[in-house]
N, C-alpha and C positions, 0 to 999 in steps of 0.2 A: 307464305311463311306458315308453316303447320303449329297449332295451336297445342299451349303447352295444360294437359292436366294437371291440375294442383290438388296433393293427397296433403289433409290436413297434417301438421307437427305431432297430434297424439298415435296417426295412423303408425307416420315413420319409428318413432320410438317406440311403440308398440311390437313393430316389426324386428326392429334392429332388439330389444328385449327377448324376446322369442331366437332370437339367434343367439343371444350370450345362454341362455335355458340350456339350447340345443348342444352345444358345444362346451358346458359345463357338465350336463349329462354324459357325457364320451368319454370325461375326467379331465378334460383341456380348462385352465383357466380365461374365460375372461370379460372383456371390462368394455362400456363406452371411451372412446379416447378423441380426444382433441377437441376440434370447435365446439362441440355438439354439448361437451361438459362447461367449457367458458359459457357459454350461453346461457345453461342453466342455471348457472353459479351466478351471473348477472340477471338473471331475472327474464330474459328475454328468450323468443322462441326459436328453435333451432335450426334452422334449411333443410340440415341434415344428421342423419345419426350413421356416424363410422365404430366399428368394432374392432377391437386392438387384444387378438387371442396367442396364446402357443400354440395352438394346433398348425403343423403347420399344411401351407396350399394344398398339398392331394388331398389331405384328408378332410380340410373345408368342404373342395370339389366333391369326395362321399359323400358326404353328410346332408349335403342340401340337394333336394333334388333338380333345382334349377338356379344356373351358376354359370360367371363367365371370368375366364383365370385372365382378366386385361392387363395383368402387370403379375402375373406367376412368380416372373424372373428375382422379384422383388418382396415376394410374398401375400401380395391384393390379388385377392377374390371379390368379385361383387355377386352377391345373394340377391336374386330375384323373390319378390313375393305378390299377389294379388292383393290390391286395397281396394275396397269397397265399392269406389266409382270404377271399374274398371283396369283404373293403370295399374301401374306396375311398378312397385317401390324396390329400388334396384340402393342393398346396403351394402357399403364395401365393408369385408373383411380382411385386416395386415395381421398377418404371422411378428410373432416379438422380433424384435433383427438388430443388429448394428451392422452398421456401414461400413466398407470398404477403402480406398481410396475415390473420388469423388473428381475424377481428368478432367470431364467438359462440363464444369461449371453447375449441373444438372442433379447426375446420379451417379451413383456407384457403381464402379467397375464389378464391383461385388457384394453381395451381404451373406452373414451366419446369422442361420437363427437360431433365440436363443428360451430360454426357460422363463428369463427375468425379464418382467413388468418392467422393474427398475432399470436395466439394460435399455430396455428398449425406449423410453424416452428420453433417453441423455442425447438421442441423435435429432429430434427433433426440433424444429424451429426457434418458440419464445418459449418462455417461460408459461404464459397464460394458455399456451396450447399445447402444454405438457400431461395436463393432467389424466388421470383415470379415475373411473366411477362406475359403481356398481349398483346394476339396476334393481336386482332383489334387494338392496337394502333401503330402496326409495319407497316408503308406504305414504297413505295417506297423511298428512299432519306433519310430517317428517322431512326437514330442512335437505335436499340434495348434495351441501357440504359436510353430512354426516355421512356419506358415502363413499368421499373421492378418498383416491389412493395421488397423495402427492409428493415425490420426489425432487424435485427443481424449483420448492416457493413458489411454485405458482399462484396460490391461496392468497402469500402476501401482497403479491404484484396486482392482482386482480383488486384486491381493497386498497393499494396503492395508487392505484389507476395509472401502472407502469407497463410499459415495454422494452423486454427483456429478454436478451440471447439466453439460451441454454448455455453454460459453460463459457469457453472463448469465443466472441461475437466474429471476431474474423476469421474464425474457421468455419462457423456457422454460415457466413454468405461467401467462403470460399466453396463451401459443398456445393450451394445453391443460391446463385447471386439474384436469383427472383426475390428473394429473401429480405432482401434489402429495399425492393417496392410496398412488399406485404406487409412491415415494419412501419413504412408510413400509411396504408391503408389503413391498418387497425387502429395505431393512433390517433386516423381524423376519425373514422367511421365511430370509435367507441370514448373518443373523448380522453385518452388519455396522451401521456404525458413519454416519451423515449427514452428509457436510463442513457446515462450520459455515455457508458462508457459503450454500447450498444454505438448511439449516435455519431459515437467518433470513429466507428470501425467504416459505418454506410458512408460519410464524408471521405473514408479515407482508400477504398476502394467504388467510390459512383462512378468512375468512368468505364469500370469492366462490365458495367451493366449490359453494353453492346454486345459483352459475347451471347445473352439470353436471345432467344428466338425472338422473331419482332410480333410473333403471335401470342407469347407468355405477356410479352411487355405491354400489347395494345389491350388485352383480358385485365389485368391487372389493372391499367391507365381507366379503363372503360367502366369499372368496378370503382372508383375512387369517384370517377364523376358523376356516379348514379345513386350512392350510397346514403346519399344526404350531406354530405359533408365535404363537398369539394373546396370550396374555399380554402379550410381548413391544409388540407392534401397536398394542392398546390403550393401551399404557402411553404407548407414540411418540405418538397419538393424543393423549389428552391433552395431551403437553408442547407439542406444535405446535400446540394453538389446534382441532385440526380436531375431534375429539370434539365439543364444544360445537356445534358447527356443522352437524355431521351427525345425531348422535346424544345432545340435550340433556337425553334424560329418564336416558340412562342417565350422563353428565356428574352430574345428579343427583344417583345415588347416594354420590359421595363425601362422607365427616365423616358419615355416617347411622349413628350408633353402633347397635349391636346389643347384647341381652344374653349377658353372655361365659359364663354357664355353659352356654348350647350354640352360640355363636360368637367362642371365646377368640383368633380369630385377627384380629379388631378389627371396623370398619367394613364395610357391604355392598357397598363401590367394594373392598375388600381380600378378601373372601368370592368377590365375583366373579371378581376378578383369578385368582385362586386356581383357579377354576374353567376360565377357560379357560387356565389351565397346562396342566391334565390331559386336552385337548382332544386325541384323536392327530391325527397328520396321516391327510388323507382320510374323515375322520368326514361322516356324515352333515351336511348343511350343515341340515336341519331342530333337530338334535340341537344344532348351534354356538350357533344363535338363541335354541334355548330355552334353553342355558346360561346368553349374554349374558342375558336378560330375565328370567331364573326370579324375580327376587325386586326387580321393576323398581316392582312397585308398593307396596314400602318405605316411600321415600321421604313419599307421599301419607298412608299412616296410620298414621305414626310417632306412639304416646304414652306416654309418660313416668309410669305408673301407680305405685301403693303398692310395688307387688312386687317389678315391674321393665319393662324397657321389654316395650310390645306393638305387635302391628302388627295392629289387627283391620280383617279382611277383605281384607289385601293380596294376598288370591290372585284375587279376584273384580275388586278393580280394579285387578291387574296383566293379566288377561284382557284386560278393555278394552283399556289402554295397547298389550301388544303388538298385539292387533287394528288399535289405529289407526297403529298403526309399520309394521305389517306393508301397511297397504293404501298409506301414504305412499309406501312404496320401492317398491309394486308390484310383490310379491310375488304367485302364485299362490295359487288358493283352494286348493287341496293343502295349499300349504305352508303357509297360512295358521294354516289347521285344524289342520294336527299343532302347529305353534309352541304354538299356543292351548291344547290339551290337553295339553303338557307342561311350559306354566305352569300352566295349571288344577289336575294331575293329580299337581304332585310334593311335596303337604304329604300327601297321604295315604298313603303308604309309614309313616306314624308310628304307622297304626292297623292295618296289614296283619296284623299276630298276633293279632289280636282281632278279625278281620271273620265275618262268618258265611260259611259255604262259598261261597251265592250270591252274598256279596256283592264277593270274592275271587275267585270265576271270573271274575263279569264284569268287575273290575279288570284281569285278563288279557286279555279279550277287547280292549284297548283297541287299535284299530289302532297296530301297529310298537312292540307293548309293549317290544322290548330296547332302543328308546330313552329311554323312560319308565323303566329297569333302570340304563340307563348315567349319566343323570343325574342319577338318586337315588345312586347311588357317587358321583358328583361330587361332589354337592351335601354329602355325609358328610364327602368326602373334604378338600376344603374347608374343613370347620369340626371340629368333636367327632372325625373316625376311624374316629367307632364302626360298623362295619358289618354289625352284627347282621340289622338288620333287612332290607339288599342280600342277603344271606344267606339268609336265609329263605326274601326272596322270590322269589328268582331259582333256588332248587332245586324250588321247588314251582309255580312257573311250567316250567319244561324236566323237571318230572317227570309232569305232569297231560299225561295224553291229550288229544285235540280233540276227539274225542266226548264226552270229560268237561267240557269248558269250553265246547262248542258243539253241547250234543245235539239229535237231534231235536225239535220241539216236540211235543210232545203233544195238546197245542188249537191250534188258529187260529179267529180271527174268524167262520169259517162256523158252525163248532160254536155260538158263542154264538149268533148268528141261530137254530139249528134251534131253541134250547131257549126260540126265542122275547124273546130279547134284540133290543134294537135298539142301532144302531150307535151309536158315540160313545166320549168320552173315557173311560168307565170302562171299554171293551171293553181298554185298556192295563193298568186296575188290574187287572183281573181275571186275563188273560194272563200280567202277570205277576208274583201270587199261585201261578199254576200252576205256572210256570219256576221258582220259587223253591222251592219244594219238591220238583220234579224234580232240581237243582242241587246240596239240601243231601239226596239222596236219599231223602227220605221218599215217594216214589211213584215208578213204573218204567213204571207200562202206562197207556192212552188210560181204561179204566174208572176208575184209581184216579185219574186226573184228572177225570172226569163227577163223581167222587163230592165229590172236595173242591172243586170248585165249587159241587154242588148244597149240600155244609154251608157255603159263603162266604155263598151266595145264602139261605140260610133265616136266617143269623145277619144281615141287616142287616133 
């Protein structure tokens, strides 16, 4: 996975600055526009800085010498520039525009562009990502709200700590029904609150969400459980219909009682919830999924026995399930696999004090063990507390060597051949009968390996 450069917030704006300069000088107005202004106005630091000009695309593509027209058709240009370390601070500029009619859900069959600032944010999202702002008027000492150009209340919605369609809400996620996910994003992620009448348009079209690609919807989803604030998300999710819609198996879990003397905190929809509280922001987005899904396959083998309630085999066909979730959103086989083995892999943490040495290293050896670590704390943390066994495991995982948990083999498969073995599935048994006593150290050298194989091979 190639490693992402990170150009500091004053770099970007910096950059994206120097492009509203460059294109003010030409006689084109323009302005910072959307997240990048909420941000500021919130006090917080920006990802990104987008630019919202009249000029429109060829004459962006002049003006800067390195540029790539990724969305022409629609008036985005992205502006390359050199930052400091290296990278490459790539700032998108949109041409003013209004929209067309809006067929698949998506984008416009067309846009005019247009002269007006004003025009051109009446087509956009909420209210709070309405705004525009002018970077020459930002000096030192000087509040960023004495800058912005706002048309749509955004100003108010923002110290309201509302979320808010531009104009008609259901024409707003008729344009673009992604819209109606990104509405609860910003919600949990920034703590506010969904005007009602907003709220009742996403309730009243959640089921067309299915036309959005399953790649918008898993980015989106992915972004909700990384952001700090899943719980949060989830819960909106629900209330608005869209859960059900996107994510039915995990909808599911709600009312699937559980036995309270090691889930006193109720239901696996409330276990869950629970789990992505304690989600940080910036977690692995492998480690969010397996959260959401760890105990998806519940539901399917809920029984209601003499004891108390059981759930046999729900880790086997919670495997499947997320496997088939995972391939639906079109996920990577990367990501696929780790989801998979940290639903697979988080009931066994119950027998970690009781394993044999071998059986225990290679528990560790499990690719990206500390997040198989962090969501067995979840998963504790969640229900019972008790984190004895987080404890254990996690000193004696960061206290064991690599050479201890990943020694050299002793035999390989040639060895077997010399001694006149033929190849095949027991050359594994055999392999590793060796490793496993290498592991729980009872042999050290390649002889005292030849020997406990020749005693495997005389005892069968």
């Amino acid at each position: 996975m190639a490693r992402t450069i990170s150009i500091p917030a004053a770099e970007r704006q910096a950059a994206a600055a120097t492009i509203v300069r460059t294109l003010r000088s030409a006689g084109f107005a323009a302005y910072f526009a959307g997240g990048c202004v909420r941000d500021l106005l919130l006090g917080s630091e920006p990802t990104d800085f987008d630019v919202a000009t009249s000029a429109p695309p060829q004459t962006v593509l002049q003006l800067f010498p390195r540029t790539f027209a990724v969305g022409a058709h629609f008036g985005v240009v992205l502006v390359a520039d050199a930052a400091q370390n290296g990278a490459e601070i790539l700032t998108e500029v949109a041409t003013f525009r209004s929209d067309g009619v809006y067929s698949d859900g998506r984008r416009p069959e067309s846009v005019a562009y247009t002269q007006s600032p004003e025009e051109d944010v009446q087509r956009r999202d909420f209210t709070i990502n309405g705004l525009l702002l002018d970077p020459e008027k930002i000096q030192p000492g000087t509040e960023p709200a004495m800058a912005v150009l706002d048309f749509v209340g955004g100003r108010a919605d923002l110290a309201a700590k509302t979320i808010r369609a531009i104009g008609d809400p259901a024409r707003r996620f008729a344009e673009d029904k992604l819209r109606m996910l990104r509405a609860i994003r910003f919600a949990a992620r920034l703590g506010f609150a969904i005007d009602d009448a907003t709220f009742a348009a996403i309730r009243a079209s959640a089921v067309e969400i299915e036309q959005v690609s399953r790649e918008r919807v898993r980015e989106e989803l992915t972004r909700m459980l990384t952001e700090g604030r899943a719980r949060r998300a989830f819960e909106l999710l629900d209330a608005s219909g869209l859960l059900r819609a996107v994510l039915p198996e995990v909808a599911r879990l709600q009312g699937v009682a559980q036995p309270l003397q090691f889930h006193p905190e109720g239901d696996v929809w409330t276990h869950t919830l629970l789990l992505l509280e304690g989600l940080p922001s910036g977690c692995p987005a492998t480690l969010a999924w397996g959260a959401l899904l760890h105990d998806i396959g519940k539901p399917s083998t809920f029984r209601l026995a003499p004891d108390r309630i059981r759930f046999d085999g729900h880790v086997e066909v919670g495997v499947r399930m997320a496997e088939a979730l995972c391939a639906r959103l079109r996920m990577s086989r990367e990501d696929t696999e780790q989801i998979a083995a940290l639903v697979a892999n988080h009931m066994r943490f119950g027998d970690v004090e009781r394993m044999r040495a071998s059986t225990l290293k290679r528990f560790f050896r499990l690719d990206r063990f500390e997040e198989h670590l962090a969501l067995h704390r979840l998963d504790c943390l969640a229900s019972h507390g008790d984190l004895r066994l987080y404890e254990f495991a996690k000193a004696n995982y960061e206290a064991m060597p690599e050479e201890a948990m990943r020694p050299r083999p002793l035999l390989t498969g040639d060895d077997l051949i010399s001694l006149g073995l033929h190849p095949g599935p027991r050359f594994r048994t055999l392999l590793a009968q060796v490793e496993d006593a290498q592991l729980e150290g009872r042999i050290h050298t390649r002889d005292e390996a030849l020997a406990l194989l020749q005693s495997v091979l005389a005892g069968e």
